[in-house]
N, C-alpha and C positions, 0 to 999 in steps of 0.2 A: 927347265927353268921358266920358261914362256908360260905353261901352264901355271907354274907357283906365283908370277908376277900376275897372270891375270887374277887367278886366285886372293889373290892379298890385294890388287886392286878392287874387287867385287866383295870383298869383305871390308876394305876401308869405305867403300859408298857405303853400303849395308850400316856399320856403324853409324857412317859420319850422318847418314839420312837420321838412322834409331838418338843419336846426339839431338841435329834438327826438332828431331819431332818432339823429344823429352825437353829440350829449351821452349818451344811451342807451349808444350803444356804447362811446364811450371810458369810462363809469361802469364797465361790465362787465367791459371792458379792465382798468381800474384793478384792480377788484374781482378779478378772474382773476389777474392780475401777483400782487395783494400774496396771493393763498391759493399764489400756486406758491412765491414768494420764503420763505412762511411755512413750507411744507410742505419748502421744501428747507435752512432752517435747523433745521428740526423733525430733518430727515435725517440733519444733520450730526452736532447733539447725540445722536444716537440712536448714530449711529457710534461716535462716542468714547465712548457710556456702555455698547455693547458691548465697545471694546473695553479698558475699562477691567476690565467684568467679566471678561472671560476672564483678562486679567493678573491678577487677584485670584486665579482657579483655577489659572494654573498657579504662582502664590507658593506656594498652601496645598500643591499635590502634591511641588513643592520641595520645603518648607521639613518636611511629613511625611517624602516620602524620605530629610532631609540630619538630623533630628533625632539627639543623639547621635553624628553623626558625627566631630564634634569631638572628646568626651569619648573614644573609639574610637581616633582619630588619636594622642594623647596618650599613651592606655594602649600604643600602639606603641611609640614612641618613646619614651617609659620602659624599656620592655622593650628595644628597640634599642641605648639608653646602657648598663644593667644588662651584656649579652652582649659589648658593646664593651670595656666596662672591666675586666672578667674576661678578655678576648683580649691588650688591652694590659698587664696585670699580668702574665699569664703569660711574654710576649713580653720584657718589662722583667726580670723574673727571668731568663729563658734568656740574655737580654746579657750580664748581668751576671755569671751563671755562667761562661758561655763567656770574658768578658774576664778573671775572674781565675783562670780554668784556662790562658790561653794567656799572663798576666804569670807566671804560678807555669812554665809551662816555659819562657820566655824565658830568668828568670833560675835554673833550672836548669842553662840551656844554658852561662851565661855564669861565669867562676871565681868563687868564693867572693869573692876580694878585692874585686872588681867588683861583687858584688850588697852588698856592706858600702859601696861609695863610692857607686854607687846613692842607696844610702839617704841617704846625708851634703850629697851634693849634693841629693835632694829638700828636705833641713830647710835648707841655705843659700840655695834658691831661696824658701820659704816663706818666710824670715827677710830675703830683700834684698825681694820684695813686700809686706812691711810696712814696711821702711825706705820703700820708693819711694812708697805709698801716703799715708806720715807725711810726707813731705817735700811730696809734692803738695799736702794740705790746707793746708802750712804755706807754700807759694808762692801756692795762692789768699788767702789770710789776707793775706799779703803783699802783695798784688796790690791788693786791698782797700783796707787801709793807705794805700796809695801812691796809690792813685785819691783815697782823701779827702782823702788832703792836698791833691795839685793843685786839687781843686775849693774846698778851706776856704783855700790861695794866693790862687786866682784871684777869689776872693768880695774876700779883702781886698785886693787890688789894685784892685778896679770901685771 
């Protein structure tokens, strides 16, 4: 029995060491894990905070190169409307020119008596578009009218 006690004592060191040494290492393990896990979220933030910075350099080289460029854009395009509307004036005057040089030889071309009825008939057409225009507002008015009543009918019949 002496033997079996020593026996089983030198087998409980034997474990209890091989236990020691296996908490040892998984401690180490832990301790390794959580500096790599650390060191690779350390990575991460580092990442983004480079590349935050560079976005910050290249806003500033932007936003130096584009400075004013607005105010520039503008002064163009001022200048653009200015040229345009001096093109179209010109352009509206030559129409204009050109249309009453070729009404002036129309009614050269055409007898006297004709360029007198011309005329007669432009003021009778002026004068029936204000009769038709008068009449019109005077049928919406009407139209009006008419609608009220059916509805002020139909009120006092409900």
């Amino acid at each position: 029995m002496a033997t079996a006690k020593k026996t089983a004592k030198k087998t409980a060191k034997k474990v209890t060491k091989k236990v020691e040494k296996t908490v040892e290492t998984t401690e180490s393990r832990i301790v390794r894990a959580r500096t790599i896990a650390r060191k690779g979220a350390l990575a991460y933030v580092g990442l983004y905070g480079a590349a935050f910075e560079r976005a910050q350099l290249r806003y500033s080289q932007v936003r130096s190169a584009t400075d004013g460029l607005f105010d520039q854009l503008v002064e163009r395009g001022e200048e653009l409307e200015t040229k345009a509307g001096v093109v179209f004036k010109s352009t509206q005057d030559k129409v204009s020119d050109r249309i009453e040089t070729r009404t002036e030889q129309f009614k050269s071309v055409l007898p006297v008596s004709a360029n007198d009825r011309v005329e007669e008939l432009e003021a009778e057409i002026k004068a029936l578009n204000k009769k038709i225009t008068a009449l019109g507002k005077k049928a919406s008015v009407s139209a009006k009218t008419k609608a009220k009543m059916k509805t002020q009918k139909t009120e006092k019949a409900a």
